[in-house]
Backbone as JSON Lines, residues from 0, in Angstrom:
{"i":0,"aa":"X","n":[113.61,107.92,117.55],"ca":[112.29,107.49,117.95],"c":[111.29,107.92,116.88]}
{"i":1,"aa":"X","n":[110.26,106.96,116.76],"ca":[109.08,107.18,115.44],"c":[107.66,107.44,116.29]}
{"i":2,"aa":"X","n":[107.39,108.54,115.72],"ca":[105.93,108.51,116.32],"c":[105.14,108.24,115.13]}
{"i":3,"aa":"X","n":[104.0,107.54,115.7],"ca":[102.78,106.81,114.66],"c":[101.52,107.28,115.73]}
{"i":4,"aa":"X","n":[100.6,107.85,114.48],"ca":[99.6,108.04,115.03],"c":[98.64,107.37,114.22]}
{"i":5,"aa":"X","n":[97.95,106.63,115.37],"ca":[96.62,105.26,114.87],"c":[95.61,105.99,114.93]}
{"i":6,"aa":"X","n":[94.23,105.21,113.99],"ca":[92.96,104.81,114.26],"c":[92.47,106.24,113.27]}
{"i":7,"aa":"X","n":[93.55,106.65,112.21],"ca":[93.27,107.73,111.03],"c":[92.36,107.07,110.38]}
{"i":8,"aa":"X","n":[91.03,107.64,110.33],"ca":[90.11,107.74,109.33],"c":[89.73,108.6,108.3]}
{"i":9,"aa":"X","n":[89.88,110.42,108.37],"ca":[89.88,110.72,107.53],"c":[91.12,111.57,107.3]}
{"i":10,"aa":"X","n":[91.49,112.16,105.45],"ca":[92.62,112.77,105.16],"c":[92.75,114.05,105.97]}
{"i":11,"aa":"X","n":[92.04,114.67,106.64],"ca":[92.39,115.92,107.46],"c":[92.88,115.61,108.25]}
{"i":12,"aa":"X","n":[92.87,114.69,109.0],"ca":[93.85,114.1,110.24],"c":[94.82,113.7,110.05]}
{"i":13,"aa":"X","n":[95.39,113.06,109.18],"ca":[96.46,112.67,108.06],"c":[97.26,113.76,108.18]}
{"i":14,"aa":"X","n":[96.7,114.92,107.16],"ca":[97.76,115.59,106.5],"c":[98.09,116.48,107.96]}
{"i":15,"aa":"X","n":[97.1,116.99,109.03],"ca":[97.5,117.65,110.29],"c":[99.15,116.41,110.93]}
{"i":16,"aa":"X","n":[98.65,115.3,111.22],"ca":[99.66,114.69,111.85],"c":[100.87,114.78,111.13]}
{"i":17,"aa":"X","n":[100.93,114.71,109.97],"ca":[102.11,114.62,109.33],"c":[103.17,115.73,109.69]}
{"i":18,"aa":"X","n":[102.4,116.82,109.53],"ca":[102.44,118.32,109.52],"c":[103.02,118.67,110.83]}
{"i":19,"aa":"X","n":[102.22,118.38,111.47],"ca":[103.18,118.03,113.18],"c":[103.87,117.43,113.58]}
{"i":20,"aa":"X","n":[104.18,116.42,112.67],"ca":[105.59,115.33,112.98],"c":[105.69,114.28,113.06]}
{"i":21,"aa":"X","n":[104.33,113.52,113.12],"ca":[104.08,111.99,112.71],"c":[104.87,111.04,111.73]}
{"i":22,"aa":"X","n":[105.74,110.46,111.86],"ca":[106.16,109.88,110.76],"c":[105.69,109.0,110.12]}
{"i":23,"aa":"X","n":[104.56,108.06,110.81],"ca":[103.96,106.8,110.44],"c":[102.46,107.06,110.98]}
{"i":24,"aa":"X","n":[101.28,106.73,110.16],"ca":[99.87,107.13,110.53],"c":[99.08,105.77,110.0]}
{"i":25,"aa":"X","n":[98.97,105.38,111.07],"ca":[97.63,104.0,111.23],"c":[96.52,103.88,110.52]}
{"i":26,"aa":"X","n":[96.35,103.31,109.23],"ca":[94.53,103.11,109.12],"c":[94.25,101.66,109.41]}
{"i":27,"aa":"X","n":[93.19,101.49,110.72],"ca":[92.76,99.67,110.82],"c":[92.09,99.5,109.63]}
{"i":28,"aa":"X","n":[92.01,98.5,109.39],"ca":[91.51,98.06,107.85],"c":[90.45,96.89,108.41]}
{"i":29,"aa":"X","n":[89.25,97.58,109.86],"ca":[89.11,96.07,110.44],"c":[87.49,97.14,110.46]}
{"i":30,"aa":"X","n":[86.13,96.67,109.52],"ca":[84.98,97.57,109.47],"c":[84.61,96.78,111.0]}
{"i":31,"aa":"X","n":[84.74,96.73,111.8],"ca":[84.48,96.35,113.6],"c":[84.76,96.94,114.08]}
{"i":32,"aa":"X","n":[85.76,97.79,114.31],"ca":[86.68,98.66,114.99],"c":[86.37,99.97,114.72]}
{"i":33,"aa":"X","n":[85.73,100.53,115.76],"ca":[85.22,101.83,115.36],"c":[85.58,102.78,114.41]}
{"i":34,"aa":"X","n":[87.13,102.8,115.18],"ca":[88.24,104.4,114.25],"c":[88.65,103.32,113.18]}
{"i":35,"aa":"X","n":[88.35,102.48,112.19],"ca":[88.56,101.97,110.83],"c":[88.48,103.09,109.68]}
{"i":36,"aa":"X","n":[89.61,103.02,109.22],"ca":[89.6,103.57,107.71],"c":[89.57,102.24,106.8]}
{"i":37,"aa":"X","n":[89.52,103.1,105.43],"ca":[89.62,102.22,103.82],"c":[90.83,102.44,103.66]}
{"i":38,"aa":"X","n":[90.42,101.09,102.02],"ca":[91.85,100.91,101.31],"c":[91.95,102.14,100.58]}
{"i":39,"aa":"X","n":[90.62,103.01,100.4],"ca":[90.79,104.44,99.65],"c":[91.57,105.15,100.2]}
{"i":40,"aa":"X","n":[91.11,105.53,101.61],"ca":[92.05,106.34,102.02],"c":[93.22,106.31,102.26]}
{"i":41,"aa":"X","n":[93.5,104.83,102.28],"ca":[95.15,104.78,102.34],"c":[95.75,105.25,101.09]}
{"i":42,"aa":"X","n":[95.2,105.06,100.04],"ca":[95.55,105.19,98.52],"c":[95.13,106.62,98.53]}
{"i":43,"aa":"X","n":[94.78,107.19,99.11],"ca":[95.03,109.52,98.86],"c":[95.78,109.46,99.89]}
{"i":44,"aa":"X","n":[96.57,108.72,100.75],"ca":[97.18,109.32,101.85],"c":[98.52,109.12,101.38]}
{"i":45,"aa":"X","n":[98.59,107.69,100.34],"ca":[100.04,107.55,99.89],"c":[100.14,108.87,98.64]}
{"i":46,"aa":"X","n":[98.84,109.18,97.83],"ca":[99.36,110.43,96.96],"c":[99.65,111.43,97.51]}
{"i":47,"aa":"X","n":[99.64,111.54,98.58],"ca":[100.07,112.76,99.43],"c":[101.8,112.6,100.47]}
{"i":48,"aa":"X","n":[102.06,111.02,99.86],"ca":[103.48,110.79,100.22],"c":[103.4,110.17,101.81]}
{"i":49,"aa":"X","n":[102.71,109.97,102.0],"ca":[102.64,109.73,103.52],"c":[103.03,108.2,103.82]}
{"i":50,"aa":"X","n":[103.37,108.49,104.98],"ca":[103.86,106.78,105.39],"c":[102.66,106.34,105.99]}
{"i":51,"aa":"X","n":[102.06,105.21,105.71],"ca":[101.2,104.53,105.65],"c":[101.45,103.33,107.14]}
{"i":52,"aa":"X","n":[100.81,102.96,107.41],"ca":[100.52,101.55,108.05],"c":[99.36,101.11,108.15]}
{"i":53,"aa":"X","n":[99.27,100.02,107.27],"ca":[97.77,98.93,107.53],"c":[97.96,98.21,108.42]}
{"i":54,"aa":"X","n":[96.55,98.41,109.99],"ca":[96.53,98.0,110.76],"c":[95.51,96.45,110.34]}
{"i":55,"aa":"X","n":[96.09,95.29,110.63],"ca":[95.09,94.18,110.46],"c":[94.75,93.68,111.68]}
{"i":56,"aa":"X","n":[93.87,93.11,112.04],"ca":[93.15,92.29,113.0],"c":[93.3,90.82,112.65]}
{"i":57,"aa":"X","n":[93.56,90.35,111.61],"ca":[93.41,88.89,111.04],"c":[94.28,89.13,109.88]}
{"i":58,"aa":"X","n":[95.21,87.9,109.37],"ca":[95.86,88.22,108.59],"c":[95.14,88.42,107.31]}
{"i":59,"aa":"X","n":[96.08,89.78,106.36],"ca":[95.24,89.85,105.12],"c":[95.44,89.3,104.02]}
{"i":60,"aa":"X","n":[94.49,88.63,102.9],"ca":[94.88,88.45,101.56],"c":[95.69,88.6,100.99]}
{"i":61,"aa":"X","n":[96.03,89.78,100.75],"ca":[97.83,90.51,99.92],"c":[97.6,91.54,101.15]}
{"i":62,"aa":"X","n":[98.86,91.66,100.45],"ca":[99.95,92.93,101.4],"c":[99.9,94.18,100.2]}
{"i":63,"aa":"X","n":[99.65,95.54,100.65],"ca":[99.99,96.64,99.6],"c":[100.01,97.5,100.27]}
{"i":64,"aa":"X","n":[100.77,97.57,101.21],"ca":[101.22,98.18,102.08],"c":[103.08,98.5,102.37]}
{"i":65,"aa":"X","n":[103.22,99.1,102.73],"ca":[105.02,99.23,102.82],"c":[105.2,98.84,103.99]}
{"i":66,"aa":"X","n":[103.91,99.47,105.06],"ca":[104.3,98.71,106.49],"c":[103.0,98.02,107.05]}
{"i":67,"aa":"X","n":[103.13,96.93,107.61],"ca":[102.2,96.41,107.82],"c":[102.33,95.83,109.54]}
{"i":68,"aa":"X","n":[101.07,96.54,110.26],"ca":[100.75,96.18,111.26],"c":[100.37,94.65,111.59]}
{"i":69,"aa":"X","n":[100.67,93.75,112.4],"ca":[99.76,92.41,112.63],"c":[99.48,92.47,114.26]}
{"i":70,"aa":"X","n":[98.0,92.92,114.03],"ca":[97.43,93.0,115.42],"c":[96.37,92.26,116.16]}
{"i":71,"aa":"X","n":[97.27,90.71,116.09],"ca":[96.34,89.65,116.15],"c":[97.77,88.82,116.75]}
{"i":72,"aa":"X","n":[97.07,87.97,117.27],"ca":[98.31,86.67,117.81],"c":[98.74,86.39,116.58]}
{"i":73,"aa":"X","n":[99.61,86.11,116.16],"ca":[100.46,85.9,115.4],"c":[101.57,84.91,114.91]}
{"i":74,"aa":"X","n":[102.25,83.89,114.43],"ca":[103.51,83.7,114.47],"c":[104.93,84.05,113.75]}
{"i":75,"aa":"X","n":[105.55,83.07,113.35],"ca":[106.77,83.58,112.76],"c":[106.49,82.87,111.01]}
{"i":76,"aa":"X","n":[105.62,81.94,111.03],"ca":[104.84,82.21,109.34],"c":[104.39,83.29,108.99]}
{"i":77,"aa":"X","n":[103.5,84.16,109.51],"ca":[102.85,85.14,109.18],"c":[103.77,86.32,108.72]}
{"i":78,"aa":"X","n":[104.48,86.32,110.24],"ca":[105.59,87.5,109.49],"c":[106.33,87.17,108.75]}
{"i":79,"aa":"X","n":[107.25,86.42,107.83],"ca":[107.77,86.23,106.91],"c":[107.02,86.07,106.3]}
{"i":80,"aa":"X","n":[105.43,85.73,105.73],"ca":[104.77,86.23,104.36],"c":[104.69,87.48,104.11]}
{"i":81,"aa":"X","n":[104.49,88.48,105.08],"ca":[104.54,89.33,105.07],"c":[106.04,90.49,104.26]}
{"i":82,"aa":"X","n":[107.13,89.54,105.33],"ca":[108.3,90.26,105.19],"c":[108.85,89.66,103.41]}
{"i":83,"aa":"X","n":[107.86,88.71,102.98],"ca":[108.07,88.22,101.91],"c":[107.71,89.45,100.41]}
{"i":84,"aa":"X","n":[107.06,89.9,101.24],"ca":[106.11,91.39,100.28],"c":[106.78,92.53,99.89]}
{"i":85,"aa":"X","n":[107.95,92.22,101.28],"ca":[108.63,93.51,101.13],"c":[108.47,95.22,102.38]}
{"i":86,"aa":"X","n":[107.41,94.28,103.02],"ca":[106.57,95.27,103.53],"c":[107.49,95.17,105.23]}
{"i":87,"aa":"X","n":[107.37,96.44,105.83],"ca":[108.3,96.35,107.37],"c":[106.75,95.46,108.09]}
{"i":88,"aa":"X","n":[107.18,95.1,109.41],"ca":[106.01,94.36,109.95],"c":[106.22,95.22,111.68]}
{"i":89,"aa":"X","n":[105.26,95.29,112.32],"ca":[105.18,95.95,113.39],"c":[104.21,95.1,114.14]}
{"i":90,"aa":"X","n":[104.72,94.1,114.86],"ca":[104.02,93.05,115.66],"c":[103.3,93.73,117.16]}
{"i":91,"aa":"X","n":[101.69,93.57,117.52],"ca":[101.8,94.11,118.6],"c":[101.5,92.78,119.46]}
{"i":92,"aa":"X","n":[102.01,93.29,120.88],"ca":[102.08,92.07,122.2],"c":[101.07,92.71,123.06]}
{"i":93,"aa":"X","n":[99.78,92.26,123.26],"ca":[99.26,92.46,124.19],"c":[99.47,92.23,125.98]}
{"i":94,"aa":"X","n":[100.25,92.86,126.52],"ca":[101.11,92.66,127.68],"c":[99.84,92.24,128.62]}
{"i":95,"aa":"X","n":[98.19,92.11,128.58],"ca":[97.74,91.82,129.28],"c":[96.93,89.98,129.26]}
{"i":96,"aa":"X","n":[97.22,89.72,127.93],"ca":[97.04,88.34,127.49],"c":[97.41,87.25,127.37]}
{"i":97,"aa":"X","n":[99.05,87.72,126.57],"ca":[99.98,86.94,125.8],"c":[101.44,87.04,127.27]}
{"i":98,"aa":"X","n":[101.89,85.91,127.04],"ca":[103.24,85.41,127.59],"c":[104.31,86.46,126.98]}
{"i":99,"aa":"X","n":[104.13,87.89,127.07],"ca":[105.04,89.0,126.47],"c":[106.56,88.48,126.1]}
{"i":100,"aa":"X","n":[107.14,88.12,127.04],"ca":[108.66,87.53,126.42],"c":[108.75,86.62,125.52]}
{"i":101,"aa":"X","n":[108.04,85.56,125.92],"ca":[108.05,84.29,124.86],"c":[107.55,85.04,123.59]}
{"i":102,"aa":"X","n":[106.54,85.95,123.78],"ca":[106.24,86.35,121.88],"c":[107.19,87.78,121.53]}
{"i":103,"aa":"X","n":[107.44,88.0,122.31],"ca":[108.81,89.4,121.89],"c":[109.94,88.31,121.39]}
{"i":104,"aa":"X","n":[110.46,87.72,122.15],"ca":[111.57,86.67,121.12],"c":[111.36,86.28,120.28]}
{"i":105,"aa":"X","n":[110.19,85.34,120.07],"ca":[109.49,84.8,118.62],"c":[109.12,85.59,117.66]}
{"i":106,"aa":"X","n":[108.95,87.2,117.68],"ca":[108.31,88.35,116.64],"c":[110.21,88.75,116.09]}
{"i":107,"aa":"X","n":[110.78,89.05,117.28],"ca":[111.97,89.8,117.6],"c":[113.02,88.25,116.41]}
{"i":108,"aa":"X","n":[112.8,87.14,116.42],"ca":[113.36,85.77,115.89],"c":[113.28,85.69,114.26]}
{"i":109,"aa":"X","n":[111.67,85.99,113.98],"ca":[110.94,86.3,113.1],"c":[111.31,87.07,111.76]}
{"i":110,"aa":"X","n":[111.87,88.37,112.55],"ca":[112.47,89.48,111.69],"c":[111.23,90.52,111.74]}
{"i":111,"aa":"X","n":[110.52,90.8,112.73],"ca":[109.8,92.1,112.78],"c":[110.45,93.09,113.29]}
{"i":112,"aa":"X","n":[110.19,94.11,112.22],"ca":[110.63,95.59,112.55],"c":[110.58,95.96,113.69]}
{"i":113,"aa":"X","n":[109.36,96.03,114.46],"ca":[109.09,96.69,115.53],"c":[108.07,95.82,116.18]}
{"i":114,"aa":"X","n":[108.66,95.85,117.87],"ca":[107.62,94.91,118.51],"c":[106.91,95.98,119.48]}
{"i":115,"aa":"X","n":[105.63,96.04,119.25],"ca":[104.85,97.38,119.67],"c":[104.15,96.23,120.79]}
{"i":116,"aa":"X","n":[104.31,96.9,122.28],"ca":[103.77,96.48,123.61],"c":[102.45,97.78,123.94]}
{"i":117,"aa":"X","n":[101.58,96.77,124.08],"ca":[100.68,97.64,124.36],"c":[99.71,97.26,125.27]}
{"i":118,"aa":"X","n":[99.23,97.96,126.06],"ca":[98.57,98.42,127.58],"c":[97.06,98.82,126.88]}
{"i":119,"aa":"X","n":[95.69,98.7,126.71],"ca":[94.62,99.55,126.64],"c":[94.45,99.97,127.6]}
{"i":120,"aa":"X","n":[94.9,99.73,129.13],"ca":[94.45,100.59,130.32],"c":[95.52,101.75,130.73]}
{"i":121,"aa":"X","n":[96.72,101.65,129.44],"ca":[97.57,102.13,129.8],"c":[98.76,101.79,130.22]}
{"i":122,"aa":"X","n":[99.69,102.04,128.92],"ca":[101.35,101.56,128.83],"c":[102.25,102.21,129.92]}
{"i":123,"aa":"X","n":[102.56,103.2,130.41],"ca":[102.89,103.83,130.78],"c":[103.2,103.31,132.41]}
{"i":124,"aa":"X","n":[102.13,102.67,133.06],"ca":[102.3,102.0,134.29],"c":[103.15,100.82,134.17]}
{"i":125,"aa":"X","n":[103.57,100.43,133.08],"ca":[103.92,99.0,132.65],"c":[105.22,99.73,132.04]}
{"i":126,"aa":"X","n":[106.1,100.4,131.82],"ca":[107.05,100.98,131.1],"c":[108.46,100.15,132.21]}
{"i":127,"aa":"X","n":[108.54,100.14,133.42],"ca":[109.67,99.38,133.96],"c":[109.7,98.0,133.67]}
{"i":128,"aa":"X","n":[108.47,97.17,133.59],"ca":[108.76,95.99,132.95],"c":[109.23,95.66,131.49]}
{"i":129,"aa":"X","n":[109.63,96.94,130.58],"ca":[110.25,96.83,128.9],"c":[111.57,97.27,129.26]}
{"i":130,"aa":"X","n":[112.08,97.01,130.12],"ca":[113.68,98.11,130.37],"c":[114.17,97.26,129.69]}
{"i":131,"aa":"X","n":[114.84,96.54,129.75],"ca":[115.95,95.57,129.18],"c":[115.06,94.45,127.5]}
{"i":132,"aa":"X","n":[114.29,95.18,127.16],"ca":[113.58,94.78,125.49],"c":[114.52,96.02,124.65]}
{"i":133,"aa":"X","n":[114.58,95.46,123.43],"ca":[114.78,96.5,122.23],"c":[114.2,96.31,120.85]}
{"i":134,"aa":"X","n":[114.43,97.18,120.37],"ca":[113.24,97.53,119.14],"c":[111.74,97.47,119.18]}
{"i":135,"aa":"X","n":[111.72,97.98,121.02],"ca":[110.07,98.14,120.97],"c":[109.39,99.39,120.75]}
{"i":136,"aa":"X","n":[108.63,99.06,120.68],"ca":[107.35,100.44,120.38],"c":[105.86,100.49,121.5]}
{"i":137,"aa":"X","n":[105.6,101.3,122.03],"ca":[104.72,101.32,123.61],"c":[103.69,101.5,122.8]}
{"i":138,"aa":"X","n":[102.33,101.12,123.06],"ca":[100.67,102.27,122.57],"c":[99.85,101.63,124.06]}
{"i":139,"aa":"X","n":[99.15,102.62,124.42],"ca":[98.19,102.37,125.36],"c":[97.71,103.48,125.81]}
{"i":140,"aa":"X","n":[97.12,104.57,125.96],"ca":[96.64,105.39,126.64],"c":[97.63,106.87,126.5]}
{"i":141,"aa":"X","n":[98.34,106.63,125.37],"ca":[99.37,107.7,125.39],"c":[98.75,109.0,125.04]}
{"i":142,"aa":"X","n":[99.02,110.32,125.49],"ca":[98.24,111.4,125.7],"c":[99.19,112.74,125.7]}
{"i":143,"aa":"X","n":[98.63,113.96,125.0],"ca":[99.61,115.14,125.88],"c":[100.41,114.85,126.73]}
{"i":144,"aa":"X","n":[99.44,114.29,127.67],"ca":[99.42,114.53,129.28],"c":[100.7,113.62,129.34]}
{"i":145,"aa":"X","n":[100.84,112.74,128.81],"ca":[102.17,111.34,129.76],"c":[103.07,111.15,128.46]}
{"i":146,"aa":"X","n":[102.9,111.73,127.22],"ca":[103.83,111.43,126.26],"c":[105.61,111.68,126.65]}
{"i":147,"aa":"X","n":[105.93,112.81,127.5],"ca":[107.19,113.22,127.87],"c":[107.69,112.36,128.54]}
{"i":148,"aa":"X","n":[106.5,111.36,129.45],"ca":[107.12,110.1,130.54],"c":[107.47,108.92,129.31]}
{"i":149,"aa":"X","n":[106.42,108.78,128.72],"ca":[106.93,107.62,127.15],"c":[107.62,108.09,126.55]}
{"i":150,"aa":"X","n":[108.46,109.22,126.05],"ca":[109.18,109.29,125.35],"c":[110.36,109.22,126.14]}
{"i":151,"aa":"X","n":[110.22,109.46,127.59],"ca":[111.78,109.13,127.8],"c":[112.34,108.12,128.46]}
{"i":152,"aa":"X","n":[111.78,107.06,128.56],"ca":[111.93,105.54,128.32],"c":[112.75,105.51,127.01]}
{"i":153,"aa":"X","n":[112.67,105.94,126.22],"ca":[113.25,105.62,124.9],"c":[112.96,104.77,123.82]}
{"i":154,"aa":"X","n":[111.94,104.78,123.65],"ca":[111.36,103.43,123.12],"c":[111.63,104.02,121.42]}
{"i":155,"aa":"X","n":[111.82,102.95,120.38],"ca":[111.88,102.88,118.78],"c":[110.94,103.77,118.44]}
{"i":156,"aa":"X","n":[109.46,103.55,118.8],"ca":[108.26,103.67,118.86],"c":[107.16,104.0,119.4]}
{"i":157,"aa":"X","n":[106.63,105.72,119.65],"ca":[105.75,105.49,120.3],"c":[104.38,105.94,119.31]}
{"i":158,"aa":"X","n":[102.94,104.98,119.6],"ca":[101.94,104.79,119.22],"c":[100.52,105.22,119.88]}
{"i":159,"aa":"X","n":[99.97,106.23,119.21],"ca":[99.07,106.87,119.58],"c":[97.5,107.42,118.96]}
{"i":160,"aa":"X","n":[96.95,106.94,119.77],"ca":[95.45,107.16,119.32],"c":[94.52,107.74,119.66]}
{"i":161,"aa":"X","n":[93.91,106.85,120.58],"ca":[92.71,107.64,121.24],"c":[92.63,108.72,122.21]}
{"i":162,"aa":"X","n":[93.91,108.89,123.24],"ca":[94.38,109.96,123.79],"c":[94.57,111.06,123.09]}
{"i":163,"aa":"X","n":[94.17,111.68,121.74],"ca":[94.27,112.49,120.49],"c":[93.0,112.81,120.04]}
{"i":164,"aa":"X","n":[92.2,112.09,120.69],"ca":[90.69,112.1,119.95],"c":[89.49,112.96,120.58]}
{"i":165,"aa":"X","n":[88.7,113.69,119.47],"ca":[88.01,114.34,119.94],"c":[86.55,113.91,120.47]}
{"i":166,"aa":"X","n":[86.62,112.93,119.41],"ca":[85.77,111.6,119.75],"c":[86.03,110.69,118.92]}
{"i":167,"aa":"X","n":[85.79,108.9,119.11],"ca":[86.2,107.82,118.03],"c":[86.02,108.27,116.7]}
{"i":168,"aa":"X","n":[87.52,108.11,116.59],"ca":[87.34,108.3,114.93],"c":[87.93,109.43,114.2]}
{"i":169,"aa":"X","n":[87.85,110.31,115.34],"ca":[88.06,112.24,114.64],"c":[89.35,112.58,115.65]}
{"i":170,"aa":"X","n":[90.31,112.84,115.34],"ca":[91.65,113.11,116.12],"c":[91.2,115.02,116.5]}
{"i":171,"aa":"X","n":[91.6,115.74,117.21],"ca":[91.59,117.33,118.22],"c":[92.65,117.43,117.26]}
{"i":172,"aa":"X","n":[92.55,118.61,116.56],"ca":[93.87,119.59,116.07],"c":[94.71,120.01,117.35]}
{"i":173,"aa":"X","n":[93.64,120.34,118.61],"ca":[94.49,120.78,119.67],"c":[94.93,119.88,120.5]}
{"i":174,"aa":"X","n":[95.07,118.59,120.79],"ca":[95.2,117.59,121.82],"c":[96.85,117.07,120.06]}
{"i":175,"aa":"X","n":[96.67,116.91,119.27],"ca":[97.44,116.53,118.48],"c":[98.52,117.86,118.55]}
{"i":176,"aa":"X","n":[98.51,118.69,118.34],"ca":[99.46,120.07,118.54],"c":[100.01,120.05,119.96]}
{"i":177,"aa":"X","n":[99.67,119.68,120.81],"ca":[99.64,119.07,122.13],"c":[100.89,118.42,122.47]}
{"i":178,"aa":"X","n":[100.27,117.45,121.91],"ca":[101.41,115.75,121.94],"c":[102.77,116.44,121.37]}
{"i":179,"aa":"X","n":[102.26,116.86,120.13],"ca":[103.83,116.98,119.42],"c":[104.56,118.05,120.33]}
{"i":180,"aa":"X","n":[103.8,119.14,120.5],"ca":[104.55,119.73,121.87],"c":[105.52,119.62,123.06]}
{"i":181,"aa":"X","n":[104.6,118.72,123.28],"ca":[105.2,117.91,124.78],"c":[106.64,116.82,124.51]}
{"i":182,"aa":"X","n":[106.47,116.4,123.06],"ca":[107.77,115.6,122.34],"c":[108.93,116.34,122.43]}
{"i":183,"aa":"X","n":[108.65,117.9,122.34],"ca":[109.77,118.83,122.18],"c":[110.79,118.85,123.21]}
């Protein structure tokens, strides 16, 4: 299982998550979206070796990224330009919008790495309807508090943000020391 922690804006949060066990750390690349980072900071986060993921909202121009988020409806063009780059792709399904199966087969058809299901009111109530999916990844409301219930679902992937935050934008050293805790 990979934990990714989203919505990194600056390198102190970075190098803490890593440090605690993060394997994969989110910058949106979307200036709308509150917790948005830069292409700078992705570029001191890779000199510091870190696994990267550019979160997009709309597909981007080039790819310079190793992994690339597409967090927008999507199809199976997109991800193969993508997967054309070289770059892993991590499709998310909004389970409260989108026809979830029909686009988990079509991402899952595609050749995306990881099909990340996600809840904003909260994944976790929704975790018996992914039983029989694979190579997914959960984000929604994941926290200290319920990470031990998401992690033992078993999911590829679990994705975490704002449940970490001290306020938009700035991740808790202690709510992040927390999480990884509760992983143990």
């Amino acid at each position: 299982m990979k934990i990714k922690i989203c919505g990194i804006t600056n390198i102190e949060d970075a190098l803490l998550a890593h440090k605690l066990g993060a394997d994969l750390l989110g910058v949106i690349l979307d200036n709308n979206v509150k917790r948005h980072g830069t292409r700078e900071l992705i570029d001191e986060m890779k000199s510091y070796n870190l696994n990267v993921v550019g979160v997009y909202t709309s597909m981007p121009e080039s790819i310079e990224d190793d992994f690339v988020q597409l967090h927008f409806p999507h199809g199976y063009k997109e991800i193969l330009d993508v997967k054309s780059t070289g770059a892993s792709v991590i499709s998310v399904i909004d389970m409260n919008s989108e026809q979830y199966d029909k686009k988990y087969h079509e991402y899952i058809n595609a050749g995306s790495d990881f099909i990340l299901f996600e809840d904003r009111s909260g994944i976790i109530k929704r975790l018996p309807e992914l039983l029989n999916y694979k190579k997914i990844g959960i984000a929604g409301k994941i926290s200290p508090e319920n990470v031990s219930i998401a992690s033992s679902f078993n999911p590829e992937l679990i994705d975490a943000s704002s449940g970490l935050e001290l306020y938009t934008g700035k991740k808790s050293p202690e709510r992040l020391k927390m999480f990884f805790e509760a992983l143990k």
